[in-house]
C-alpha positions as CSV (number, residue, x, y, z in Angstrom):
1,X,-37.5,21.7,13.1
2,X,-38.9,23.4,10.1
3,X,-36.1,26.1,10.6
4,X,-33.3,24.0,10.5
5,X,-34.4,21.8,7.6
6,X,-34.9,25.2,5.6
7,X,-31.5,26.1,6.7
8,X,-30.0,23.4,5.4
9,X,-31.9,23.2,2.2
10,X,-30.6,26.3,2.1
11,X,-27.0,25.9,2.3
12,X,-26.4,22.7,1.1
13,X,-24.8,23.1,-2.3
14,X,-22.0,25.5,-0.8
15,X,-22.0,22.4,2.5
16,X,-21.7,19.9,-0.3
17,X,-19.1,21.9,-2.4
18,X,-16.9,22.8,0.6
19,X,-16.6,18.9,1.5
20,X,-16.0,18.2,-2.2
21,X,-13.3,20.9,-2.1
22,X,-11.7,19.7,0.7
23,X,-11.7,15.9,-0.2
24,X,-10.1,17.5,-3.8
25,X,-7.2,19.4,-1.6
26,X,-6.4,16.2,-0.2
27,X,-6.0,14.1,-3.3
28,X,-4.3,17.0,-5.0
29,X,-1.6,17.5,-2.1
30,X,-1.2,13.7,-1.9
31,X,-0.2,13.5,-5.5
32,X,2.0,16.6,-5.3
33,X,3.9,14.8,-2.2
34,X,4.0,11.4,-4.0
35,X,5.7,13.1,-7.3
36,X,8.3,15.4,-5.2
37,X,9.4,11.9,-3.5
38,X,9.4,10.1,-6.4
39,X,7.2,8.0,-5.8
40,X,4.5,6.3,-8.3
41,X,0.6,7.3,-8.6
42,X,0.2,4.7,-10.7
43,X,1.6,1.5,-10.0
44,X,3.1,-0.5,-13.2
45,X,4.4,-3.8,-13.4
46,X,8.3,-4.1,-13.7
47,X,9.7,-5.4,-16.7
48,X,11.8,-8.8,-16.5
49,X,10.1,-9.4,-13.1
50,X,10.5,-13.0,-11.7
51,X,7.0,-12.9,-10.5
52,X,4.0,-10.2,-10.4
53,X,0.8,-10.1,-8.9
54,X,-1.7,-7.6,-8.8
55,X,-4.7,-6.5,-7.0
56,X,-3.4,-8.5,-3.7
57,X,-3.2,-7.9,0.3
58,X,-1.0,-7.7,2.5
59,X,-0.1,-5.5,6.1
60,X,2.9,-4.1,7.7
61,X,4.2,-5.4,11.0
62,X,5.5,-1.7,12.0
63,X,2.6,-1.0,14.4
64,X,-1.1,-2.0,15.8
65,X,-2.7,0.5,13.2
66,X,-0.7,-0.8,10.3
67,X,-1.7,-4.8,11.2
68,X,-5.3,-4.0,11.5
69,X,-5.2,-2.0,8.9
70,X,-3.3,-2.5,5.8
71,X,-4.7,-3.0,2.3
72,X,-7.0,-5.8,0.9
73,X,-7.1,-6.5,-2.5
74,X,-5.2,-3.2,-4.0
75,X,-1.5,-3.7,-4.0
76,X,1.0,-4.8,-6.7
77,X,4.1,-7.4,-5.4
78,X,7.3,-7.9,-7.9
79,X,10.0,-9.2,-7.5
80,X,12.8,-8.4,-10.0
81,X,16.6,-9.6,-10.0
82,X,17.3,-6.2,-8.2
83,X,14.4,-5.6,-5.5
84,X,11.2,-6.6,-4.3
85,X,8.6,-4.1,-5.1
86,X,5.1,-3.6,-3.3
87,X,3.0,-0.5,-4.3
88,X,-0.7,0.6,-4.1
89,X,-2.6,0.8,-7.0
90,X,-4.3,4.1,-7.7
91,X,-6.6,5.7,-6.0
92,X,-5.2,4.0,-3.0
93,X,-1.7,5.5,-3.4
94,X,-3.6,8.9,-2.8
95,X,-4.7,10.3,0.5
96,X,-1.5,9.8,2.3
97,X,-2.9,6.0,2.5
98,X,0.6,4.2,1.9
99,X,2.6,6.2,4.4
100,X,-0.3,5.7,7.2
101,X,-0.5,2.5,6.7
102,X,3.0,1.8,5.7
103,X,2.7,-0.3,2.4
104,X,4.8,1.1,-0.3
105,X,8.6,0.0,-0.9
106,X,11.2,-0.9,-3.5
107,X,13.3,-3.1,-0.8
108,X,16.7,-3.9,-2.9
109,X,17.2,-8.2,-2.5
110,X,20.6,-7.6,-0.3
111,X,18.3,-6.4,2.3
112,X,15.9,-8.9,2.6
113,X,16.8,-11.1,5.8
114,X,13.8,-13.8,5.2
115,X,10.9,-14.8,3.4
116,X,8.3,-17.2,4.7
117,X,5.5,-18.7,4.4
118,X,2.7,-18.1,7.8
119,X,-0.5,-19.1,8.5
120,X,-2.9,-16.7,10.2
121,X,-6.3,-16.3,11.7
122,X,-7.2,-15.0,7.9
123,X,-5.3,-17.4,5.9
124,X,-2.1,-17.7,4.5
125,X,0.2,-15.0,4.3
126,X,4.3,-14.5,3.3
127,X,6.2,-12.7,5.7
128,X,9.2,-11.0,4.7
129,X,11.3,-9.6,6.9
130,X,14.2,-6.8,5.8
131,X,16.2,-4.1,6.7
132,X,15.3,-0.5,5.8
133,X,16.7,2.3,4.3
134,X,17.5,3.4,8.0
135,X,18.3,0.5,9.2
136,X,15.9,-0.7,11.2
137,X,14.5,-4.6,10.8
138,X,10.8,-3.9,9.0
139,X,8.7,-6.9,8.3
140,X,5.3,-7.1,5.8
141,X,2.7,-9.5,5.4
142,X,1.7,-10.6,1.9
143,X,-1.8,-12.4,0.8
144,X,-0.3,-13.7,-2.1
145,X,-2.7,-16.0,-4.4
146,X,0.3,-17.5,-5.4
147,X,2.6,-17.4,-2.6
148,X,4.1,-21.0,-4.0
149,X,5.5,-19.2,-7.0
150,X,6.7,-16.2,-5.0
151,X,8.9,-18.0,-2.2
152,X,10.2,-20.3,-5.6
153,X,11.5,-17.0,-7.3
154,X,12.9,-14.8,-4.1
155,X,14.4,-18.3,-2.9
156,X,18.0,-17.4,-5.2
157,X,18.5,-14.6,-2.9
């Protein structure tokens, strides 16, 4: 036992660098992806958006792993007269988190289907439902703490 605590006292600053290193990589390819697709690090409010909330929840309806999983407490929702716009804020839109999870969109109005309100075993949530870029029906779920204001300003669809 003696042996392999020595061993390890041993070698821990290049163990502890190595996982440092790799945890690095990881951020640093993420953020190389998300700039080549254009897409933000750093989410920012829109200007002339209808409504805005930040640092809310919400889950995609895609798959198991996206309902149970999702994000609490770390996206930003506007809605603008062009699109309705979730997005993580950093450092959760690094580590390939919004495309596992599937929580990071710019969905243009036209494509909306329908928004409404649910009620869950959580709480309340709005569930918008709207066709993708590929043309598939996709449908989130938004914690919204003011979900009253947010159906009021997507209702002039």
């Amino acid at each position: 036992m003696g042996d392999v605590h020595a061993m390890l006292e041993q070698w821990f600053a290049v163990l502890f660098a190595g996982g440092l290193a790799w945890v690095l990589l990881w951020f640093a390819v993420s953020f190389a992806y998300r700039k080549y697709r254009n897409k933000p690090v750093f989410a920012e409010k829109p200007p002339n958006a209808a409504f805005v909330e930040t640092w809310t929840s919400g889950h995609s309806n895609r798959n198991l792993l996206t309902k149970v999983g999702g994000a609490r407490n770390c996206l930003l929702v506007a809605l603008t007269r062009e699109s309705l716009i979730v997005h993580p804020h950093f450092p959760f839109s690094l580590l390939f988190l919004p495309e596992i999870y599937d929580l990071d969109y710019v969905i243009p109005r036209k494509d909306i289907q329908s928004v409404s309100p649910k009620k869950g075993l959580f709480g309340r949530t709005v569930e918008v439902i709207f066709r993708s870029p590929r043309g598939d029906t996709r449908s989130i779920e938004l914690r919204l703490r003011q979900s009253q204001k947010f159906l009021e300003a997507v209702e002039p669809v």
